[in-house]
KETORMAR-156397 format. One record per residue (C-alpha): residue number from 1; x, y, z. Coordinates in nm, 3 decimals. Example, Ala and Ser with C-alpha at 12.3 -4.5 7.8 and 13.67 -1.06 7.14 Angstrom:
REM residues 2
   n    east   north      up
   1   1.230  -0.450   0.780
   2   1.367  -0.106   0.714
REM end
This chain:
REM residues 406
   n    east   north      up
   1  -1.657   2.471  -2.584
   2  -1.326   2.421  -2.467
   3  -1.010   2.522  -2.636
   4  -0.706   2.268  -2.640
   5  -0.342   2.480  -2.556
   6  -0.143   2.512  -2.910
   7   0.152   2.369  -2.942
   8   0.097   2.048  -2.741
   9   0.217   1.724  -2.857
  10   0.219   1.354  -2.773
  11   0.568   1.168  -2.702
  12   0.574   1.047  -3.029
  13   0.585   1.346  -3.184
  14   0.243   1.396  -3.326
  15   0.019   1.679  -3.250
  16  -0.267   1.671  -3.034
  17  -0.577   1.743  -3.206
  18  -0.967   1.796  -3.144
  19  -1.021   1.425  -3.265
  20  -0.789   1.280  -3.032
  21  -0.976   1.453  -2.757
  22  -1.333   1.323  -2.898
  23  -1.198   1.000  -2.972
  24  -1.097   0.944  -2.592
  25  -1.391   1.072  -2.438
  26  -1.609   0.828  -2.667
  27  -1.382   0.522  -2.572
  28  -1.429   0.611  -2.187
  29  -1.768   0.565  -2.209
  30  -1.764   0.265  -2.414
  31  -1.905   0.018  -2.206
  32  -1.655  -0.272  -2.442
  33  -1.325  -0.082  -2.345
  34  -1.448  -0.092  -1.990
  35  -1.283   0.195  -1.892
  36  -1.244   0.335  -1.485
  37  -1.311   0.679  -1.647
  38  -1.676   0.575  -1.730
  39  -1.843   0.729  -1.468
  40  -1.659   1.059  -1.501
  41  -1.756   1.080  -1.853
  42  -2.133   0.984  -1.769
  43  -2.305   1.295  -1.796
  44  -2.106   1.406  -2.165
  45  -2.435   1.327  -2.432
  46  -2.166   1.374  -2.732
  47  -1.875   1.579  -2.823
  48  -1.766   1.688  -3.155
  49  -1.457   1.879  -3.325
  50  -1.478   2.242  -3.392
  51  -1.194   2.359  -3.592
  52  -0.831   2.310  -3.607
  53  -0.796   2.343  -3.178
  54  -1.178   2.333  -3.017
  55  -1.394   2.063  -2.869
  56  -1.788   2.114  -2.799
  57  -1.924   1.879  -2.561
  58  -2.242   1.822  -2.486
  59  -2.435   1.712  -2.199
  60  -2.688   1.486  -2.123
  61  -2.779   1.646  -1.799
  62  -2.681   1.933  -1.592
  63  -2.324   1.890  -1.487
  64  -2.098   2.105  -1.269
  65  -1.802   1.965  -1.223
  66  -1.736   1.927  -1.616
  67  -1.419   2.076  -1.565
  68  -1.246   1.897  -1.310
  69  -1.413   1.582  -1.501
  70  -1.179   1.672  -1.734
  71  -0.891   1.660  -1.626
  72  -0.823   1.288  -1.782
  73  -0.550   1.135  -1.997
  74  -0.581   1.200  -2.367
  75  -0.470   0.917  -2.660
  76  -0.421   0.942  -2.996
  77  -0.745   0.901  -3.173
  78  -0.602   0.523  -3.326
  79  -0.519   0.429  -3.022
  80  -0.827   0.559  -2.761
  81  -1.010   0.220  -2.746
  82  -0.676   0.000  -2.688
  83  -0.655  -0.280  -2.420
  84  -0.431  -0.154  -2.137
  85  -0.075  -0.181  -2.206
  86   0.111  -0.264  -1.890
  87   0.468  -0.191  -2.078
  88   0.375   0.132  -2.099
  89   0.362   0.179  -2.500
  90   0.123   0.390  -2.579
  91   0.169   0.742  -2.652
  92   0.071   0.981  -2.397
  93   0.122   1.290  -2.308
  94   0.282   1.461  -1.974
  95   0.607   1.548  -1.852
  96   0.771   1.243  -1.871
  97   0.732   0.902  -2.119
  98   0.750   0.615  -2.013
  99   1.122   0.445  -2.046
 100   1.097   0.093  -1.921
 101   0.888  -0.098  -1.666
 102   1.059  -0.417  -1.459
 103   0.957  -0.576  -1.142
 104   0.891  -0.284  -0.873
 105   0.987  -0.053  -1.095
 106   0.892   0.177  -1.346
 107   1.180   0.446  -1.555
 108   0.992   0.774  -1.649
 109   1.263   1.012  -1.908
 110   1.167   1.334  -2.012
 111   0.950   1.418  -2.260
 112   1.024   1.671  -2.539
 113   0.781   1.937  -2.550
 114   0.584   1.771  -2.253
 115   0.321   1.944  -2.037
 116   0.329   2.134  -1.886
 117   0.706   2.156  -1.962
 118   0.997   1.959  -2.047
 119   1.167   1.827  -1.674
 120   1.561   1.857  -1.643
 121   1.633   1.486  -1.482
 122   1.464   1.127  -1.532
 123   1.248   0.944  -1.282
 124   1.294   0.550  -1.146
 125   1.007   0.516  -0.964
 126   1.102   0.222  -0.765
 127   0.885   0.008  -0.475
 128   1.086  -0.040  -0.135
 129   0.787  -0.237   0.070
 130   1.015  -0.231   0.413
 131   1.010   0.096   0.580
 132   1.334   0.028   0.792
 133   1.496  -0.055   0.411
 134   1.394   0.291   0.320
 135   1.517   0.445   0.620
 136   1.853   0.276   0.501
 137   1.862   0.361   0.124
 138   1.777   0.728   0.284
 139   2.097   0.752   0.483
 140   2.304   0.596   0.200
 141   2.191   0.845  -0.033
 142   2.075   0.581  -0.286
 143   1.675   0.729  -0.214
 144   1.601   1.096  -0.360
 145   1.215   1.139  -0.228
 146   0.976   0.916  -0.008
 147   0.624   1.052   0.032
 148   0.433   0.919   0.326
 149   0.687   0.614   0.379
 150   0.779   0.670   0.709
 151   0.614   0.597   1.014
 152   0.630   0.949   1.269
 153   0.866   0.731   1.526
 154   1.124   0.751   1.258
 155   1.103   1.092   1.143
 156   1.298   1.222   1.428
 157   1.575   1.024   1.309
 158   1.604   1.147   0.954
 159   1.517   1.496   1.047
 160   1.886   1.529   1.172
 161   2.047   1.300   0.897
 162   2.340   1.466   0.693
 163   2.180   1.546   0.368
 164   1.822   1.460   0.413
 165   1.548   1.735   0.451
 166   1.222   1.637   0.620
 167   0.901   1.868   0.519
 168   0.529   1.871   0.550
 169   0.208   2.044   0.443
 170  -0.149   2.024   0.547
 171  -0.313   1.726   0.319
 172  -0.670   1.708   0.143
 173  -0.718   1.407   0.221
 174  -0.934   1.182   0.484
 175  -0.874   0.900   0.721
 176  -1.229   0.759   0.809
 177  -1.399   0.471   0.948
 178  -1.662   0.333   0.735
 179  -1.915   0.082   0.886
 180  -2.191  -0.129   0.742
 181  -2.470   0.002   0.786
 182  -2.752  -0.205   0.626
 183  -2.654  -0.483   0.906
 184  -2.530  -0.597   1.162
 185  -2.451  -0.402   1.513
 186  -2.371  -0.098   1.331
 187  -2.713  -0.069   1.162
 188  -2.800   0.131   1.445
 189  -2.697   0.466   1.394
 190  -2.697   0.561   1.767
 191  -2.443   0.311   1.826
 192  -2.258   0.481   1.517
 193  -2.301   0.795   1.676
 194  -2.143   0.700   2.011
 195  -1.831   0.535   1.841
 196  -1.794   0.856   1.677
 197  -1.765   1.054   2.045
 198  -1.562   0.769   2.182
 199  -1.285   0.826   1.943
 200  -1.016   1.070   2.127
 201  -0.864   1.228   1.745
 202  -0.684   1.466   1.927
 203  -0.465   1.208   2.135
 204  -0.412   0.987   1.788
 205  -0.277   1.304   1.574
 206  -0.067   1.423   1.882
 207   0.103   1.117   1.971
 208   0.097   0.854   1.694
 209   0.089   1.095   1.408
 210   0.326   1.295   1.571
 211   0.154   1.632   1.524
 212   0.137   1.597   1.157
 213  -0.291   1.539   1.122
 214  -0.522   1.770   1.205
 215  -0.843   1.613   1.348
 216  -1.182   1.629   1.154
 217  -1.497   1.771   1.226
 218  -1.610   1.728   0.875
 219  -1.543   1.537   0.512
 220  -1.347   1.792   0.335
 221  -1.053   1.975   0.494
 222  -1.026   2.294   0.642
 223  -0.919   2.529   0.359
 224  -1.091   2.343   0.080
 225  -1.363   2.580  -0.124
 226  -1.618   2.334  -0.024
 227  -1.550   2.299   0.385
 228  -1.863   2.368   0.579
 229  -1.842   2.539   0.911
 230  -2.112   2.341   1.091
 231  -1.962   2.335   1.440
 232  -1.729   2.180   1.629
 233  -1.740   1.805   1.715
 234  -1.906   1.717   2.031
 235  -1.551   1.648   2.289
 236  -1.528   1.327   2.349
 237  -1.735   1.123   2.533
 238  -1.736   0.793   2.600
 239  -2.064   0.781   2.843
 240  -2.335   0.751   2.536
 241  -2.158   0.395   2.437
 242  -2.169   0.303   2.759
 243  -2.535   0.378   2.791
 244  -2.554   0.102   2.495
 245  -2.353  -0.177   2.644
 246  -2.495  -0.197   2.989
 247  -2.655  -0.542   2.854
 248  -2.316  -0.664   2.807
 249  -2.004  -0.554   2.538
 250  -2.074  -0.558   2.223
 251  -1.803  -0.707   1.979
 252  -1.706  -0.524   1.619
 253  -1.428  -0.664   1.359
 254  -1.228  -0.389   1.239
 255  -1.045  -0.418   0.899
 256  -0.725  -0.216   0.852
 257  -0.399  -0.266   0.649
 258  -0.103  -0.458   0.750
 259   0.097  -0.116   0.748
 260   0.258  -0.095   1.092
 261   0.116   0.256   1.130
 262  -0.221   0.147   1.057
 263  -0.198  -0.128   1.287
 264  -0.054   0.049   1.605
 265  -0.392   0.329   1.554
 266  -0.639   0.035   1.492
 267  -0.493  -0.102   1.862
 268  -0.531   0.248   1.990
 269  -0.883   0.312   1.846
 270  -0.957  -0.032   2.015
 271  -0.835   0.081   2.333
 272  -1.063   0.373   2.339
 273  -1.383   0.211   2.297
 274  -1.303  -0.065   2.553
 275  -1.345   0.243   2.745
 276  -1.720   0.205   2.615
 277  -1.787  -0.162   2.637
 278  -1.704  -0.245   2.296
 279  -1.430  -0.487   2.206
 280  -1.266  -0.387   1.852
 281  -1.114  -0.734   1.705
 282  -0.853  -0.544   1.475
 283  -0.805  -0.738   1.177
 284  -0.522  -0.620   0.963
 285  -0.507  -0.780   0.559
 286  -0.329  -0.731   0.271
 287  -0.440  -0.422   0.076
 288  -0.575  -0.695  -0.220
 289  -0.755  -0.899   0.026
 290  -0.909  -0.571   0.203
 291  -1.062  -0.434  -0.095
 292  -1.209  -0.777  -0.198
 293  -1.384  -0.823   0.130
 294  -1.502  -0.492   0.167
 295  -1.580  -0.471  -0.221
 296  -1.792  -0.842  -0.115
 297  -1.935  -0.649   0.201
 298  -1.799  -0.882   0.446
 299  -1.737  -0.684   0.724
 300  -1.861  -0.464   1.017
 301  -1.618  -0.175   1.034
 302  -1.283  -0.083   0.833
 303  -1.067   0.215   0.815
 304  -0.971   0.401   0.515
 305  -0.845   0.719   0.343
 306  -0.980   0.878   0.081
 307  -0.671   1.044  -0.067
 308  -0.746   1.298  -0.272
 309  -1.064   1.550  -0.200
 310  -1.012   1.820  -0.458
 311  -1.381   1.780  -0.585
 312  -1.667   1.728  -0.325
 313  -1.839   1.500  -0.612
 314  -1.629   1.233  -0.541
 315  -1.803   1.171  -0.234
 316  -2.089   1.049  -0.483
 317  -1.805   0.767  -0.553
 318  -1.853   0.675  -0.189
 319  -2.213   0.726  -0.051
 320  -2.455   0.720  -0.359
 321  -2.660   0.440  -0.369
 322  -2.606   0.379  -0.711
 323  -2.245   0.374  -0.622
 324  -2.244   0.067  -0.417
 325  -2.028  -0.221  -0.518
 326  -1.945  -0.353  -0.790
 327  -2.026   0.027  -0.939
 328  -1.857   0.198  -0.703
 329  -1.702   0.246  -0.351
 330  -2.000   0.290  -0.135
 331  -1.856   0.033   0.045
 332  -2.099   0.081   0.344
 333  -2.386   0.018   0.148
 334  -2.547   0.320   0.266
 335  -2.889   0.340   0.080
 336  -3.039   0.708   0.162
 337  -3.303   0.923  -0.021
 338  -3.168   1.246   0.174
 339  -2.810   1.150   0.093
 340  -2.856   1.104  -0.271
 341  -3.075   1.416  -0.331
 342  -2.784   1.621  -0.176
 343  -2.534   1.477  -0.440
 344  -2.738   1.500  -0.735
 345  -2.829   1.819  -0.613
 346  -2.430   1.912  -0.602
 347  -2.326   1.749  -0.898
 348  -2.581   1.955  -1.076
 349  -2.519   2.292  -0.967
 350  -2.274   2.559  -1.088
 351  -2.236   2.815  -0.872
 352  -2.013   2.771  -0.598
 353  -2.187   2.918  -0.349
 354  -2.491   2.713  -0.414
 355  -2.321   2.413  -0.395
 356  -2.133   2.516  -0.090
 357  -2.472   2.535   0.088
 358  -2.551   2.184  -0.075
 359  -2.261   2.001   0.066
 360  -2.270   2.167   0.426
 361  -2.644   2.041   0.449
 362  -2.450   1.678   0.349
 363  -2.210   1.753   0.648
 364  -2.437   1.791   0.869
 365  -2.672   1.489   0.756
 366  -2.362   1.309   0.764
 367  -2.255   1.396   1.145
 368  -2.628   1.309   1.226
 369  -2.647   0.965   1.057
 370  -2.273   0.850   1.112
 371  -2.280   0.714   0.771
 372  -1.893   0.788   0.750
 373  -1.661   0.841   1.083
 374  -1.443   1.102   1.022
 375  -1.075   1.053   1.199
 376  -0.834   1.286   1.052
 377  -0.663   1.516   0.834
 378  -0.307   1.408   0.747
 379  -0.027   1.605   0.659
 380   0.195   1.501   0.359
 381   0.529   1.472   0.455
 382   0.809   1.398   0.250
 383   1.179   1.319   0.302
 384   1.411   1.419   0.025
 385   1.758   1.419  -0.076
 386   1.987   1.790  -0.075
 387   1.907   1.758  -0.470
 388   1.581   1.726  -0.403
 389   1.521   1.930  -0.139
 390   1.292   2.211  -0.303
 391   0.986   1.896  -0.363
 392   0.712   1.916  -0.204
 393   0.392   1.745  -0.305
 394   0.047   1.903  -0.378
 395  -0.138   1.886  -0.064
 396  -0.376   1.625  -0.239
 397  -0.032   1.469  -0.293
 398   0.028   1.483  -0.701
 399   0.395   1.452  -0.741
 400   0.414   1.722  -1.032
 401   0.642   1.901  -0.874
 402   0.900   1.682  -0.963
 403   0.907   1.831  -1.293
 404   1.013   2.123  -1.170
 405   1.355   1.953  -0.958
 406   1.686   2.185  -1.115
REM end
């Protein structure tokens, strides 16, 4: 049973009511509307109104991440199973409506009675693709808050610009490598394995990420309710590759973005295993080509983030083999009883503890098959105007906190 706040309204006006809530969660999982909340709502068997401010859902199946499954937009009951509206014209709810949408850019005003609360200033969220254009609208002052925009070789620089605060916090979040692993070279999980020991983190998040990532042993971060303690990583070693390419090198494609960033780590990451006989052809591709190849499965190795790790279910998203394109992002096309079982077995449970246990025994399956490479832990860092100085962003990197700007 869950109990909707009082008091809370749409932008129109109206009130938000039990029916609203029902009338969403049906549409979700309304195979017609197609929705990309489908899967989230997959385990709710029906939900119902109770009263003037209640919903009772449910389930189909034991489910224990119901709650953070629920934190999902709500629409007006008439307006639940609507085609997307680019324009931005139907009525939500939130801190801010929606004002206007142009070309690269998208004005957000403040929304009476929004949730959590009404924001004092208006938003143009606005898309600068050129980092050294940023760096200019920055000094200019015509740039209030970048998140993750700059590369670390230009941080120094706006660190001691008049007017300009630079911060950072420890991020959820993951850089990884993913290979395929149903073919190819990297079907062979000892030669996933010794990639993994090749890879010097440490050097990468001192020098090219300037301090500001934190090198991972594991999926989820340090800190998170759900980090297992299952050792440190083995140092690195770059002998056990070796051991693999006496025969000759062995050659791997590596996808990565077109972000300069990106790029510079793919070269060093290929520099690293040379050291091992293996020559990395980086291959850098626009974000829209990236995801169709990998989406298609054409490729040996790419590197990713996964950006936001607040619920360890997610990683269903990514390694389930039911989750493997087009129904999800299993991307690797991993295809493993052991692997499954452990995330049914953690999307089931309900007590914390238990499901601690659940996803260490997936860390350490994971470090043993190489499914995933994990890289990295970045920070988020933002640079911000003096008026607003006091943002900083969640360290899964939500924005909220712009609501709160004086």
């Amino acid at each position: 049973r869950v109990e909707l706040r009082e008091g809370v309204r749409f932008h129109s006006g109206a009130p938000v009511r039990p029916e609203d809530v029902v009338a969403t969660l049906r549409a979700f999982a309304d195979p017609a509307v197609g929705s990309r909340h489908a899967r989230v709502v997959d385990a709710i068997g029906s939900a119902e109104a109770d009263g003037p401010r209640a919903v009772i859902i449910h389930l189909s199946r034991a489910h224990g991440t119901l709650l953070t499954d629920l934190e999902l937009p709500i629409l007006r009951a008439d307006e639940a199973a609507s085609a997307p509206r680019p324009e931005g014209n139907l009525d939500g709810l939130g801190p801010y409506a929606i004002e206007g949408v142009a070309h690269g850019e998208i004005r957000l005003s403040p929304a009476k009675g929004g949730v959590p609360h009404e924001p004092h200033r208006s938003l143009v969220i606005r898309t600068v693709r050129d980092e050294n254009a940023r760096a200019l609208r920055v000094h200019a002052g015509r740039l209030d808050v970048v998140v993750n925009g700059f590369s670390p070789t230009l941080l120094p620089a706006l660190e001691g610009a008049r007017g300009v605060t630079v911060k950072s916090r420890v991020g959820a979040n993951l850089t990884y490598l993913v290979p395929r692993v149903d073919r190819g070279p990297l079907a062979r999980p000892e030669l996933r394995r010794a990639l993994s020991r090749a890879v010097d983190r440490d050097l990468v998040a001192r020098t090219l990420l300037a301090a500001r990532a934190q090198s991972a042993a594991t999926l989820m971060p340090p800190g998170h309710w759900a980090h297992a303690d299952i050792g440190p990583r083995d140092a690195r070693d770059v002998e056990p590759l070796r051991a693999l390419t006496r025969d000759g090198p062995i050659k791997i494609s590596l996808l990565t973005s077109t972000d300069r960033l990106r790029g510079t780590i793919a070269r060093a990451l290929a520099q690293q295993l040379r050291e091992g006989g293996v020559e990395l052809e980086v291959v850098p591709l626009e974000l829209g080509t990236m995801m169709a190849r990998l989406a298609a499965g054409d490729f040996e190795l790419a590197m990713l983030q996964m950006p936001e790790l607040t619920e360890p279910n997610v990683l269903r998203v990514f390694l389930h083999e039911s989750s493997i394109p087009p129904a999800g992002a299993n991307r690797g096309r991993v295809r493993d009883a052991d692997v499954d079982r452990l995330l049914d077995e953690g999307a089931r449970q309900t007590q914390a503890g238990e499901r601690r246990e659940t996803y260490a025994a997936l860390e350490r399956l994971m470090r043993e098959r190489a499914y995933v490479i994990p890289l990295w832990h970045e920070d988020q860092v933002v640079v911000a105007s003096a008026r607003a100085g006091t943002f900083l962003p969640s360290a899964e990197g939500r924005w909220l906190g712009l609501a709160d700007l004086p």
